[in-house]
C-alpha positions as CSV (number, residue, x, y, z in Angstrom):
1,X,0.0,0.0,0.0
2,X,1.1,3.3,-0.7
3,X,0.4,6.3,0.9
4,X,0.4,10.3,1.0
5,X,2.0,11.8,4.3
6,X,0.7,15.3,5.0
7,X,2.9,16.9,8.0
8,X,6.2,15.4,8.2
9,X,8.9,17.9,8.2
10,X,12.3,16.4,9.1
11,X,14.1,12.6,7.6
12,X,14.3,12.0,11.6
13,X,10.8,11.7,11.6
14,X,10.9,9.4,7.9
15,X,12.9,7.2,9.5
16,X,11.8,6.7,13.1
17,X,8.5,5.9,10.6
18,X,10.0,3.3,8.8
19,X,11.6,1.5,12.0
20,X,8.4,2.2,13.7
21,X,6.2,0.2,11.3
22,X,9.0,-2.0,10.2
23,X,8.6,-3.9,14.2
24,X,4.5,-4.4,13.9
25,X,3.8,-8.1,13.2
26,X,2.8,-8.1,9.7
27,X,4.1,-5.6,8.2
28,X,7.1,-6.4,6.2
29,X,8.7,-3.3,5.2
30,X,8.3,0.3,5.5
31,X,9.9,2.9,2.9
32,X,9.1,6.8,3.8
33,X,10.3,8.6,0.7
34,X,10.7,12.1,2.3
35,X,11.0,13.9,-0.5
36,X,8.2,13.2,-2.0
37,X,6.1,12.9,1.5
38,X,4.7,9.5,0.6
39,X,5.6,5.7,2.4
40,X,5.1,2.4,0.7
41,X,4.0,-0.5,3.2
42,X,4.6,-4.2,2.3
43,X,2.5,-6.5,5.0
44,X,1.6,-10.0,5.3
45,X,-2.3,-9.5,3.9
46,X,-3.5,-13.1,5.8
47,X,-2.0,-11.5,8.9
48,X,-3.6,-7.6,8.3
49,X,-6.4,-5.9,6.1
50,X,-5.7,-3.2,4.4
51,X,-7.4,-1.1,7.4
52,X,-4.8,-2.5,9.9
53,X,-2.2,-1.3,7.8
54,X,-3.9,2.4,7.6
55,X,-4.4,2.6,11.1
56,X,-0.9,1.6,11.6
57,X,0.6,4.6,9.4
58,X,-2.1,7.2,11.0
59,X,-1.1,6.7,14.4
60,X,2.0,7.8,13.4
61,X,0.0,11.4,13.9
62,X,0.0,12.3,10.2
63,X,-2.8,12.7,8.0
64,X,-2.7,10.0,5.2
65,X,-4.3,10.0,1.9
66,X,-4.3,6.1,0.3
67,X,-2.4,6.3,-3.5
68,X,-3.4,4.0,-6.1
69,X,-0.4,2.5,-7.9
């Protein structure tokens, strides 16, 4: 899933993101691209939905936006 990150201002913050939601169990892998303020979340989809993962990434306290790919 990919997603649109309104609100993050410093890598810091990209990165404690990506370790962050890198340690939940089912997620796979986290990538924050902080240049262009999106992150792209690989997850085990028989161990989350799709709403899991969003709540995962909006309690991060930023305001998301899913992206199609």
């Amino acid at each position: 899933m990919r997603f649109k990150l309104h609100g993050i201002t410093c890598r810091e913050c990209a990165s404690d993101m990506e370790k962050v939601l890198g340690e939940r169990e089912g997620i796979d892998l986290a990538n924050v691209d902080y240049d262009n303020d999106t992150v792209e979340v690989s997850f085990d989809s028989e161990a989350l939905e799709k709403k899991d993962v969003y709540m995962a990434v909006r309690r991060m306290g930023f305001k998301v936006d899913i992206l199609k790919d």
